[in-house]
C-alpha positions in Angstrom: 133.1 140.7 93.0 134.1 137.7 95.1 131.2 135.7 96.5 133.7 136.3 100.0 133.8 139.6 99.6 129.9 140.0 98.6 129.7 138.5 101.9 132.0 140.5 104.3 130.8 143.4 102.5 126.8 142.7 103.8 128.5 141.4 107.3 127.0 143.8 110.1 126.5 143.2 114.4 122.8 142.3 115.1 122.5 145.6 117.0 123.1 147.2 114.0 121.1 145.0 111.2 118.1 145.2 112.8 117.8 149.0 111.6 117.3 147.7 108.1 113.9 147.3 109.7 111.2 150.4 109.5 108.3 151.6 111.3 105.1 149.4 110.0 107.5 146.6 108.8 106.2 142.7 108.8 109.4 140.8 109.8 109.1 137.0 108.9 110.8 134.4 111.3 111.3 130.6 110.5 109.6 128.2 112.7 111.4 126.6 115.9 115.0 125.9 115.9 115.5 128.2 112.3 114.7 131.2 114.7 117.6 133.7 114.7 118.4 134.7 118.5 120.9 137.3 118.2 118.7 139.1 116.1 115.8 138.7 118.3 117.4 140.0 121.3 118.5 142.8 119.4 115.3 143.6 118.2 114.0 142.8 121.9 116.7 145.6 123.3 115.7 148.4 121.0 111.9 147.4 120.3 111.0 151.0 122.2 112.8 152.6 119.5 110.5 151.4 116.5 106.4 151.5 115.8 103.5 149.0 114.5 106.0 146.7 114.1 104.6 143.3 113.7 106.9 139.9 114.0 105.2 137.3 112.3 106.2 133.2 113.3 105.0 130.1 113.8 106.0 127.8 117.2 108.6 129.9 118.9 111.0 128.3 121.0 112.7 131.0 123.1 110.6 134.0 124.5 111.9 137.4 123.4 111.7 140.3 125.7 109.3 141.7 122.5 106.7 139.4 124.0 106.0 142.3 126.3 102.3 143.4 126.5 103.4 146.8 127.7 105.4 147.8 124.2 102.8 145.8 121.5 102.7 149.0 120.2 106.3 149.1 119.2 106.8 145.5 118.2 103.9 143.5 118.4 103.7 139.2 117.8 101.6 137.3 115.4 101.7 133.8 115.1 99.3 130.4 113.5 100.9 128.3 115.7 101.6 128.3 119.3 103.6 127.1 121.8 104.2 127.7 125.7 106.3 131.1 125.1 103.5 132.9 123.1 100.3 130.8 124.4 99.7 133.5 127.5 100.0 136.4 125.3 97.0 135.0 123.2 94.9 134.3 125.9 95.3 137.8 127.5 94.9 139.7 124.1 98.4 140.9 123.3 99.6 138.7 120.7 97.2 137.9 117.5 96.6 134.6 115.8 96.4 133.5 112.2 94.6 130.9 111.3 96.0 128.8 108.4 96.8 125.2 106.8 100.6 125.3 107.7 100.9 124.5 103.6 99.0 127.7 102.9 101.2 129.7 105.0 104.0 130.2 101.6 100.5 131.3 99.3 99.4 134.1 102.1 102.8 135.3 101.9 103.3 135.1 97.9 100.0 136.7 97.7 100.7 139.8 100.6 98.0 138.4 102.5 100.5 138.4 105.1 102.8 141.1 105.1 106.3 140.5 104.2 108.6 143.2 104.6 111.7 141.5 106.4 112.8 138.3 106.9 115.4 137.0 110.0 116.5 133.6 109.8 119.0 131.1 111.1 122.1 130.1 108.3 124.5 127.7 108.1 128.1 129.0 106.8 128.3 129.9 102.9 129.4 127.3 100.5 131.8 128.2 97.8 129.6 128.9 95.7 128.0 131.7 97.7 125.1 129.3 98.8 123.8 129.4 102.7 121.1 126.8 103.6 117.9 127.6 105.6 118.4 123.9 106.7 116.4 124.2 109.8 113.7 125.4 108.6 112.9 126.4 104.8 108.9 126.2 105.5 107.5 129.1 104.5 110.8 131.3 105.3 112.2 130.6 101.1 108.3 132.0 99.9 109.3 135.1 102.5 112.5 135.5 101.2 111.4 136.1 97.7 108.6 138.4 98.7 110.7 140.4 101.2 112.4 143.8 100.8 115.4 143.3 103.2 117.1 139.5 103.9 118.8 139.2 107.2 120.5 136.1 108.2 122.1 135.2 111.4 125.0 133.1 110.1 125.6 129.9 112.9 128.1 127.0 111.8 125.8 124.7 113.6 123.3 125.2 111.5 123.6 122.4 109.1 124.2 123.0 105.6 121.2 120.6 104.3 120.2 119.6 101.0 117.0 120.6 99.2 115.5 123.7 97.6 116.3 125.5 101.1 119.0 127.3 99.9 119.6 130.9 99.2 122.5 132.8 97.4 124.5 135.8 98.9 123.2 138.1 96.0 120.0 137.9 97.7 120.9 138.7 101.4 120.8 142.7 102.5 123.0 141.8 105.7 124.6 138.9 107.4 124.8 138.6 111.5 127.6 136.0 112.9 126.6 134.1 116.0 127.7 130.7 117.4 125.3 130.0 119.7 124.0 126.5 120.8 120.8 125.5 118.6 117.3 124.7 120.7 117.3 121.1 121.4 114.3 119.3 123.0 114.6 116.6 125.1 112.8 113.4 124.6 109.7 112.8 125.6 108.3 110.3 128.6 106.6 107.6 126.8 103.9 105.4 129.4 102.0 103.3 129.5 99.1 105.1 127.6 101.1 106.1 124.7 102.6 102.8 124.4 99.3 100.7 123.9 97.7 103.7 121.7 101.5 103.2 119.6 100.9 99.8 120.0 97.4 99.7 117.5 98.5 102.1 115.1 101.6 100.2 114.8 99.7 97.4 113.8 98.1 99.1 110.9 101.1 100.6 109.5 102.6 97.8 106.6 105.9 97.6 105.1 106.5 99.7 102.6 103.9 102.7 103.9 105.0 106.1 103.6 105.3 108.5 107.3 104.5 112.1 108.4 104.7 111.9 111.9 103.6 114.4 114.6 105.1 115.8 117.7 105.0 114.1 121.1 105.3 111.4 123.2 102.9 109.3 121.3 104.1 110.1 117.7 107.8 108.9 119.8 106.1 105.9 121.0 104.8 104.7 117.7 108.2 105.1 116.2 109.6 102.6 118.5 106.9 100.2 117.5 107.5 100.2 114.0 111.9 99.0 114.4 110.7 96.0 113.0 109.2 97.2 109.9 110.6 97.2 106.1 111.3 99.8 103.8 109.3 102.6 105.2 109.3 106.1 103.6 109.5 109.1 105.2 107.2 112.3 103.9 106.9 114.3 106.6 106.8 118.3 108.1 108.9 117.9 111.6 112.1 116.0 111.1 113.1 114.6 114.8 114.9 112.0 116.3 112.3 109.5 116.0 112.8 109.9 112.6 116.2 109.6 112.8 116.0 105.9 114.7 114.1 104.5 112.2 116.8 105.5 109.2 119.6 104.5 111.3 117.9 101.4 112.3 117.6 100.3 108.4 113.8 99.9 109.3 113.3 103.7 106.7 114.5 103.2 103.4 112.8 105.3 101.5 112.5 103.1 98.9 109.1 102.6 98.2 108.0 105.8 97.7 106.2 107.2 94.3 107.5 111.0 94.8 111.2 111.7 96.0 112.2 107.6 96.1 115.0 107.3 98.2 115.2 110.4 100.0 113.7 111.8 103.4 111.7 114.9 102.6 111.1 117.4 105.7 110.2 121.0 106.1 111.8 121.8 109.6 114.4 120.1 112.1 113.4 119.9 115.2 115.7 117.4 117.8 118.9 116.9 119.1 122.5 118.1 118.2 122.9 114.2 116.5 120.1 114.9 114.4 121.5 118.6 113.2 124.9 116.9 112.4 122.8 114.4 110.3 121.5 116.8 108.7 124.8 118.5 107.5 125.6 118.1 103.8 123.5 114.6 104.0 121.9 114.0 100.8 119.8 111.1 101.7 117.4 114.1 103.4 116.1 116.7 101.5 114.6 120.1 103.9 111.7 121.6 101.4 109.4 124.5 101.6 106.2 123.3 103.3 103.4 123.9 100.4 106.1 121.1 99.1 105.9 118.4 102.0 102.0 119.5 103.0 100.5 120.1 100.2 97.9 117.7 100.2 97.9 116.7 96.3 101.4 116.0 96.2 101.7 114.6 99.8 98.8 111.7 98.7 101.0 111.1 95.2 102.6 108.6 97.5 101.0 105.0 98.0 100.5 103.8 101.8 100.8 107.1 103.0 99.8 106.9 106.9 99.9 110.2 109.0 99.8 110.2 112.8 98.5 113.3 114.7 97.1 114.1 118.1 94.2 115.9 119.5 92.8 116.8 122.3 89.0 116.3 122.2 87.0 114.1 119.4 82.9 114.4 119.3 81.1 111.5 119.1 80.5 112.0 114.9 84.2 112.4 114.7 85.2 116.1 115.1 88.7 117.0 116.3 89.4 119.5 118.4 93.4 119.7 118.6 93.8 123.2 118.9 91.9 124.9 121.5 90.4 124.3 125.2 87.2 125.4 124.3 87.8 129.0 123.0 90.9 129.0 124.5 93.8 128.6 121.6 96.5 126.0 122.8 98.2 125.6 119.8 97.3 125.7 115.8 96.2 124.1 112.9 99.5 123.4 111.8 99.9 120.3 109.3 97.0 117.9 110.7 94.1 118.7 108.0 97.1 118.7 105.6 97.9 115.6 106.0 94.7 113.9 106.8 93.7 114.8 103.5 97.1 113.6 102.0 96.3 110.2 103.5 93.0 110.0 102.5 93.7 110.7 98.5 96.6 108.4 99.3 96.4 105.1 97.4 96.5 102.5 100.4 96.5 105.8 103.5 95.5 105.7 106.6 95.0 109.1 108.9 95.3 108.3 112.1 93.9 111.1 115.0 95.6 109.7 118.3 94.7 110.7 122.2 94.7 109.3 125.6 90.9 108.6 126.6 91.3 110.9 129.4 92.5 114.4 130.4 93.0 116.2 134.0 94.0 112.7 135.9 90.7 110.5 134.2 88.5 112.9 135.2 87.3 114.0 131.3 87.0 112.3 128.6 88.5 113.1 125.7 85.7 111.6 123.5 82.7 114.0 124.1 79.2 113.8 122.8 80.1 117.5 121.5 83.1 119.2 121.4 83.3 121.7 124.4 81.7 125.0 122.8 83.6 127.5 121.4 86.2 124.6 120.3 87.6 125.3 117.2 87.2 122.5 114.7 90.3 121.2 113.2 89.9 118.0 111.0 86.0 117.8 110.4 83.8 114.9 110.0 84.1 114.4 107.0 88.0 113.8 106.3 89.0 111.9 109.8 89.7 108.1 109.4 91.4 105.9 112.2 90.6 107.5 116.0 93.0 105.9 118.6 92.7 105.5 122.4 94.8 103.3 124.7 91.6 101.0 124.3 91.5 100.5 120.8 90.7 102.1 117.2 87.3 103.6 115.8 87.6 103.3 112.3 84.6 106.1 110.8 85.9 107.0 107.2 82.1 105.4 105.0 80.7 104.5 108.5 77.3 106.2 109.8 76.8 108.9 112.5 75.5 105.8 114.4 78.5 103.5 113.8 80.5 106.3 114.3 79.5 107.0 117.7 79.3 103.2 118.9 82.7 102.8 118.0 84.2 106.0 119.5 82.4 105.1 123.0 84.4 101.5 122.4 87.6 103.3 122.7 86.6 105.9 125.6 87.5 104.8 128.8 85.2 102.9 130.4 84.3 105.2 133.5 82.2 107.1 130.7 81.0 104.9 127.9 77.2 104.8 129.8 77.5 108.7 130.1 78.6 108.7 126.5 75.7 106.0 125.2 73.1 108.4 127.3 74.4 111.2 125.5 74.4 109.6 122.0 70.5 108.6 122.6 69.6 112.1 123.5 71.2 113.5 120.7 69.6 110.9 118.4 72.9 109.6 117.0 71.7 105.9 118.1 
């Protein structure tokens, strides 16, 4: 048989692939833009009709009608990373959290520590060889793919058909859902004056030849404009935006330099404008790659100079970071910070860089506490965080005492609270 006709042969309407799916069935969904909408509003419209369904996916994008606190018990959401569509449902106790290193995510799956029973994902069109690409987003979707009973792909020809081990044959797909809709884009960000002069130090720090992984955000975007001038970066990363994208088009990412993957951009999920998706298509200067590929800290820290730049939203004064929760409250996930901070650190030549305005609610907190807020989660611990940047400087702890931790860390809070913060430090008995 044809690789065509294996195709039109598994070709169905959403409405009716999604009842490959069974009651108690774990359906995996790719991170962000490799989300499959068709097939999500399908499942949305007909959710009443199945049970203990559980969908399981990191940062959606869109908000499904599934999200639905009144039908959990039909099709319920599970997710270790969140964003604004899912962060409510947390808080009120209708959609469950997992935590996990994003890296780990493919190893829970190989291992059926998280159920895989289904995945739905976004496709570009098949190649001649009966090849689609998971281009968007091969993450942990290619480790659910080979654990899964049933494969579902919503086929889009503006997915791009990238390069990398993110691609899958027709052989292996149970089904194949057509759609042409526009893929999420986000706009930029607002960069001010905070984010530039926070940009502005780490840009310092970063020297020619050093390998990237950058975060997401108007900071992570502000640094990338401070590093134009630079020579023969690399870029290693998990989030592949249009930051990114400047820098390669500017000449100032070469890719070059690097000891693992020379000359190539490696990524594990697209996440930008319609430019960048078009760069993407059948480019093979980038290469989209599972993520216990681009975040697994021992191969991440194979190359020299590696410097990683993440945010967070509270630091205590011996260097915790708190950059997933308000208090108890889950904002968002671990995701790929730990991963990477420990990447860096192994990294001959790294540099981990936490990065966060001084301030929060209009200057009246301070983002460096004596302790973080209780019932924060801890995200990167003591022990592994290096570089800590405010818009008034860098704390450098990595080999530095509680006590020279904490001295530097009230140098870069902002200066309405470095005597609260020295008061703080002497009753704890940090200095």
């Amino acid at each position: 048989m044809s690789f065509q006709s294996m195709y039109r042969e598994r070709k169905r309407e959403a409405s009716e692939a999604i009842w490959l799916v069974q009651d108690g069935d774990t359906i995996v969904v790719p991170i962000a833009a490799g989300e499959p909408p068709a097939l999500l509003r399908a499942l949305s419209e007909h959710r009443r009709e199945f049970r203990d369904v559980t969908v399981f996916q990191m940062l959606p994008l869109h908000q499904p009608d599934y999200f639905d606190p009144e039908t959990t018990q039909h099709v319920r959401h599970s997710s270790p990373f969140l964003g604004g569509p899912n962060r409510a449902g947390v808080h009120e106790g209708w959609i469950d959290v997992v935590p996990s290193h994003f890296s780990e995510v493919p190893r829970l799956i190989r291992r059926g520590l998280v159920p895989t029973d289904v995945v739905f994902a976004h496709a570009s069109p098949m190649s001649e060889d009966g090849m689609l690409a998971i281009g968007l987003s091969p993450d942990y979707t290619m480790a659910a793919i080979e654990k899964a009973r049933t494969v579902v792909l919503e086929v889009n020809p503006q997915v791009p058909f990238a390069h990398g081990p993110c691609r899958v044959h027709i052989s292996q797909v149970t089904a194949v859902v057509e759609s042409d809709e526009p893929l999420v884009e986000i706009p930029p960000t607002t960069i001010g004056d905070v984010e530039r002069a926070i940009a502005g130090y780490v840009g310092e720090l970063v020297p020619d030849g050093a390998t990237l992984q950058i975060g997401i955000g108007a900071i992570p975007d502000a640094v990338v404009q401070q590093l134009a001038s630079k020579r023969d970066l690399g870029i290693h990363t998990e989030m592949f935006g249009d930051g990114i994208l400047t820098l390669l088009e500017a000449g100032g990412a070469t890719n070059r330099r690097k000891n693992r993957h020379p000359g190539v951009t490696i990524a594990t999920f697209a996440l930008g404008s319609h430019r960048l998706y078009d760069y993407l298509d059948d480019n093979p200067s980038v290469q989209m790659h599972p993520v216990d590929v681009t975040n697994d800290p021992v191969l991440a820290g194979q190359n020299d100079r590696l410097h990683s730049i993440n945010g967070s939203l509270q630091v205590d004064l011996i260097g915790q970071c708190g950059s997933e929760t308000l208090a108890h409250k889950p904002y968002s996930g671990t995701g790929g910070q730990f991963d990477f901070v420990r990447a860096a650190n192994r990294s001959e030549g790294g540099r981990s860089f936490i990065v966060l305005p001084s301030t929060a609610k209009g200057g009246t907190i301070s983002r460096i506490a004596p302790t973080l807020a209780p019932g924060t989660h801890v995200t990167t611990s003591k022990n592994d965080v290096d570089h800590v940047v405010t818009e008034y400087g860098v704390a450098r702890l990595r080999g530095r005492t509680l006590r020279e931790r904490a001295r530097a860390l009230i140098a870069i809070a902002h200066p309405d609270f470095r005597a609260e913060l020295t008061e703080a430090a002497e009753q704890l008995r940090i200095v």
